[in-house]
MILUM-243105 format. One record per residue: residue in one letter; x, y, z of N, C-alpha, C in turn; residue number from 1; chain. Coordinates in steps of 0.02 Angstrom, whole numbers. Atoms other than C-alpha are relative to their C-alpha. Layout:
N
+-----+--------+--------+--------+--------+--------+--------+--------+--------+--------+-----+-------+
| res |   n.c1 |   n.c2 |   n.c3 |  ca.c1 |  ca.c2 |  ca.c3 |   c.c1 |   c.c2 |   c.c3 |   n | chain |
+-----+--------+--------+--------+--------+--------+--------+--------+--------+--------+-----+-------+
|   a |      X |      Y |      Z |      X |      Y |      Z |      X |      Y |      Z | NUM |     A |
...
+-----+--------+--------+--------+--------+--------+--------+--------+--------+--------+-----+-------+
***
This chain:
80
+-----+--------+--------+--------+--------+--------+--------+--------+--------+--------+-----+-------+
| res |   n.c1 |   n.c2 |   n.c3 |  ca.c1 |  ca.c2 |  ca.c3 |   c.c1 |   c.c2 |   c.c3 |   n | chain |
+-----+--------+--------+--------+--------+--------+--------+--------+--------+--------+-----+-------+
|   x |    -25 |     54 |    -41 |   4257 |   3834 |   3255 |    -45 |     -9 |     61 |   1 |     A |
|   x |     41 |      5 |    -49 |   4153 |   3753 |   3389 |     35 |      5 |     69 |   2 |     A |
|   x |    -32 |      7 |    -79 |   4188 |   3777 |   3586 |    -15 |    -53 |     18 |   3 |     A |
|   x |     -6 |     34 |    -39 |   4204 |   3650 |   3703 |    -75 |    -21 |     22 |   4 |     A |
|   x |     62 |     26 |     -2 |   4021 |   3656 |   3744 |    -43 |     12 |    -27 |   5 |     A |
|   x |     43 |      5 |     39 |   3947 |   3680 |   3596 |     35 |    -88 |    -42 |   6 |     A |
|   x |     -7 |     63 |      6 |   4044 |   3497 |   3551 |    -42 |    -47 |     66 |   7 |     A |
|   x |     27 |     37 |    -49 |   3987 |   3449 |   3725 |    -92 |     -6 |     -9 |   8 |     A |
|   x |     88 |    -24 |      3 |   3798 |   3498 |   3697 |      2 |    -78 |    -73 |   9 |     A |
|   x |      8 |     41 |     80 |   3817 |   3404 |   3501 |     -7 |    -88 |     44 |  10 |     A |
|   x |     -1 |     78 |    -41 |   3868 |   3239 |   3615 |    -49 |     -6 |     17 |  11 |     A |
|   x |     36 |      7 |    -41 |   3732 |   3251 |   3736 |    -70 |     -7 |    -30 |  12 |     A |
|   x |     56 |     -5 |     48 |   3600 |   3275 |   3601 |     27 |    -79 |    -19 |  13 |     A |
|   x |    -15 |     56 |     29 |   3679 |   3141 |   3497 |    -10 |    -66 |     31 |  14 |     A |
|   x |      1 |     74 |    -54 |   3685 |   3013 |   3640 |    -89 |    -31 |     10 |  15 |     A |
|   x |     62 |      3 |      6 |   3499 |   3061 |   3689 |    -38 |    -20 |    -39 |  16 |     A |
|   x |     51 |      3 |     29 |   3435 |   3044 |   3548 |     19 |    -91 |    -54 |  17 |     A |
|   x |    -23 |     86 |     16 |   3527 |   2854 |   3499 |    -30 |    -33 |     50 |  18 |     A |
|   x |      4 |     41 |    -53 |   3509 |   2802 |   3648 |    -97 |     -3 |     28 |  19 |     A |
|   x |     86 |     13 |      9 |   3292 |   2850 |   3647 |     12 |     31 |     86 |  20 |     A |
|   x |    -10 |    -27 |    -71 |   3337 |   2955 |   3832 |    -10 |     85 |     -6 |  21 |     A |
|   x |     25 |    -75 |      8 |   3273 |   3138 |   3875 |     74 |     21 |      2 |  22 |     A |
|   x |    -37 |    -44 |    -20 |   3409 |   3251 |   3858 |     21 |     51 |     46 |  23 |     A |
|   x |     -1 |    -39 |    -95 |   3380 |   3351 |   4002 |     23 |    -49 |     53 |  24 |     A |
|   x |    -31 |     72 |    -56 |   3425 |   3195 |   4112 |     77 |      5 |    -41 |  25 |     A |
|   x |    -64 |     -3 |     13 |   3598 |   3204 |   4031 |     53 |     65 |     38 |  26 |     A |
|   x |    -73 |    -62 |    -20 |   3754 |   3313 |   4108 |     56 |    -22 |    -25 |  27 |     A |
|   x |    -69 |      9 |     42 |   3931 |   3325 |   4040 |     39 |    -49 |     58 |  28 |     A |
|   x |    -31 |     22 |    -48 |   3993 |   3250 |   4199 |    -21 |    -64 |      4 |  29 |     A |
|   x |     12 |     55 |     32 |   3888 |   3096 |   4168 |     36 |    -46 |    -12 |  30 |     A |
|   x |     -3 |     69 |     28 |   3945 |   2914 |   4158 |    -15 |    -19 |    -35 |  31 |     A |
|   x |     28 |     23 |     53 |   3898 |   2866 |   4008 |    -38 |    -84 |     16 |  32 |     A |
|   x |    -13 |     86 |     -4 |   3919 |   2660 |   4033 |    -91 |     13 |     54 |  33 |     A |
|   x |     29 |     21 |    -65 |   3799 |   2698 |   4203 |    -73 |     46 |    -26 |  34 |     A |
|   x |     51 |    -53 |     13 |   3684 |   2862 |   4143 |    -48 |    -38 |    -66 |  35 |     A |
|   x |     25 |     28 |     67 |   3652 |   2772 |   3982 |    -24 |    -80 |      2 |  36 |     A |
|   x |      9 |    101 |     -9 |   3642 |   2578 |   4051 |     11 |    -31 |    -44 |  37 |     A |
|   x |    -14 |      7 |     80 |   3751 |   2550 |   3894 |     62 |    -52 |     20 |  38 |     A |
|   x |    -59 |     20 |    -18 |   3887 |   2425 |   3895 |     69 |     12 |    -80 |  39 |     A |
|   x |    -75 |    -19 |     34 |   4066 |   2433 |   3788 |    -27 |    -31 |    -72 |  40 |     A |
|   x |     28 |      4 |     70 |   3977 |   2375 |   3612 |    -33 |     63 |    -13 |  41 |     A |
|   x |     43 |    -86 |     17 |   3857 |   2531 |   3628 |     30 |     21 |     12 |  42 |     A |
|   x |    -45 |    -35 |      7 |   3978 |   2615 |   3699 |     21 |     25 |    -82 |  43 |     A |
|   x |    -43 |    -23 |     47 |   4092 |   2593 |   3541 |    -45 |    -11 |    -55 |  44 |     A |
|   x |     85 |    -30 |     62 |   3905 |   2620 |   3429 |     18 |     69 |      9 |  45 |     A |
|   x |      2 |    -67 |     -8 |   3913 |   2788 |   3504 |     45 |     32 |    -10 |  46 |     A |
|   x |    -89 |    -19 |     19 |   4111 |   2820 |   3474 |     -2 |     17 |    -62 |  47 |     A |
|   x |    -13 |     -4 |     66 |   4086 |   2776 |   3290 |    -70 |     43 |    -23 |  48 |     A |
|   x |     86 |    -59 |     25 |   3897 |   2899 |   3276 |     72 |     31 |      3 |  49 |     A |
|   x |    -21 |    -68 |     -9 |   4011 |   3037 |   3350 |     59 |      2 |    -32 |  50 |     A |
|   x |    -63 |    -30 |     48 |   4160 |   3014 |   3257 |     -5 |     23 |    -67 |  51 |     A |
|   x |     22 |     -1 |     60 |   4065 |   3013 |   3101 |    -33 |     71 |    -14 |  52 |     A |
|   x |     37 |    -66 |     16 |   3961 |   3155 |   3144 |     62 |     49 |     19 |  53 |     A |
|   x |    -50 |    -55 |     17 |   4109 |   3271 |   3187 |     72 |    -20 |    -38 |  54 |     A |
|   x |    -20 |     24 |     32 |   4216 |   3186 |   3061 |     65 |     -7 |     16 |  55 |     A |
|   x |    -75 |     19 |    -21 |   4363 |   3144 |   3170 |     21 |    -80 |     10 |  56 |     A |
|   x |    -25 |     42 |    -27 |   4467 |   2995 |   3226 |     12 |    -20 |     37 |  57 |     A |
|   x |    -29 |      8 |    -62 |   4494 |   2946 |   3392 |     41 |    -59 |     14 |  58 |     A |
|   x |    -15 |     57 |    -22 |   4612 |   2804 |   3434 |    -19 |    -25 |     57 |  59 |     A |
|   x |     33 |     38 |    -41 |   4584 |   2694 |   3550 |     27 |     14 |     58 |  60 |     A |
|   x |    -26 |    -27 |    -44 |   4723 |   2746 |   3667 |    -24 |     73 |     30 |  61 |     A |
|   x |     20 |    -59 |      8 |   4644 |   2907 |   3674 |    -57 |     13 |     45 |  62 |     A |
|   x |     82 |      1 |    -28 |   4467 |   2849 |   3727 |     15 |    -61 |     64 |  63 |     A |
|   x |    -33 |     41 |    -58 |   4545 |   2703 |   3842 |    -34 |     33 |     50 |  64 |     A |
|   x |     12 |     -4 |    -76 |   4448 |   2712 |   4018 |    -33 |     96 |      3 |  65 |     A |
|   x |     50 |    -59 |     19 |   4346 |   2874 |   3934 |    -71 |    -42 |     39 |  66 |     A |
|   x |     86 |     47 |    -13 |   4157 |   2843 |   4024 |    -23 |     77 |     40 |  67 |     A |
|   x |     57 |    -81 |     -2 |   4110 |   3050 |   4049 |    -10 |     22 |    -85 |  68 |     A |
|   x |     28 |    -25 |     67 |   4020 |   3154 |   3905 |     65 |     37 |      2 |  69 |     A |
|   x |    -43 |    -63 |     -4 |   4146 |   3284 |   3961 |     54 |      2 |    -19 |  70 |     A |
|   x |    -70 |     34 |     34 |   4313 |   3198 |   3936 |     -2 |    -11 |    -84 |  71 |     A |
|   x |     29 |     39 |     60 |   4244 |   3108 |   3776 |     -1 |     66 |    -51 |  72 |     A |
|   x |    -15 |    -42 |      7 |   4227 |   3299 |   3720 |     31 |     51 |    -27 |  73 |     A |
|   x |    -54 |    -43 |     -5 |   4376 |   3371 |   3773 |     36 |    -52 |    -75 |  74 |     A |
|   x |    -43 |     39 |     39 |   4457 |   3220 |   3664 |    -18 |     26 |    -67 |  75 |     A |
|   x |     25 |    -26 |     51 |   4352 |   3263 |   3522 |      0 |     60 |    -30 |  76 |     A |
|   x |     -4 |    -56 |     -3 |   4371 |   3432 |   3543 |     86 |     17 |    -50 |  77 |     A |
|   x |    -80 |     -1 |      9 |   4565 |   3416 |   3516 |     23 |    -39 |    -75 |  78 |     A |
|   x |    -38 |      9 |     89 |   4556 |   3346 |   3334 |    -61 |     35 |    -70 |  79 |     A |
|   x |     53 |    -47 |     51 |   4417 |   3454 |   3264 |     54 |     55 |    -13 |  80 |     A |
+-----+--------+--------+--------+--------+--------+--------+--------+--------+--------+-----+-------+
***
């Protein structure tokens, strides 16, 4: 079973490497929307990578007013 920041690390890679951004410039604490200069279509590009790659579901209520790696995560974290 993965920890908390070995899902968090998987994100931060994952994001980096969609999004064409060093990964070292990323932290879990991170804005996504602002760190990433991504708006709510990429955003929900990057929702459906990561749900796919850790093969969960997130509703939408769930991710609602989500915009850290860290939260985004924890959520993810909680149906692996």
């Amino acid at each position: 079973m993965r920890t908390i920041e070995q899902t968090t690390d998987e994100i931060l890679n994952l994001a980096a490497n969609h999004f064409r951004v060093d990964r070292d410039s990323l932290n879990a604490s991170d804005d996504f929307f602002k760190r990433l200069g991504i708006n709510s279509l990429q955003a929900l590009e990057l929702l459906t990578r990561l749900e796919n790659h850790f093969n969960v579901e997130l509703p939408d209520y769930e991710v609602q007013g989500v915009s850290d790696f860290q939260t985004l995560a924890e959520r993810i974290q909680s149906r692996i």
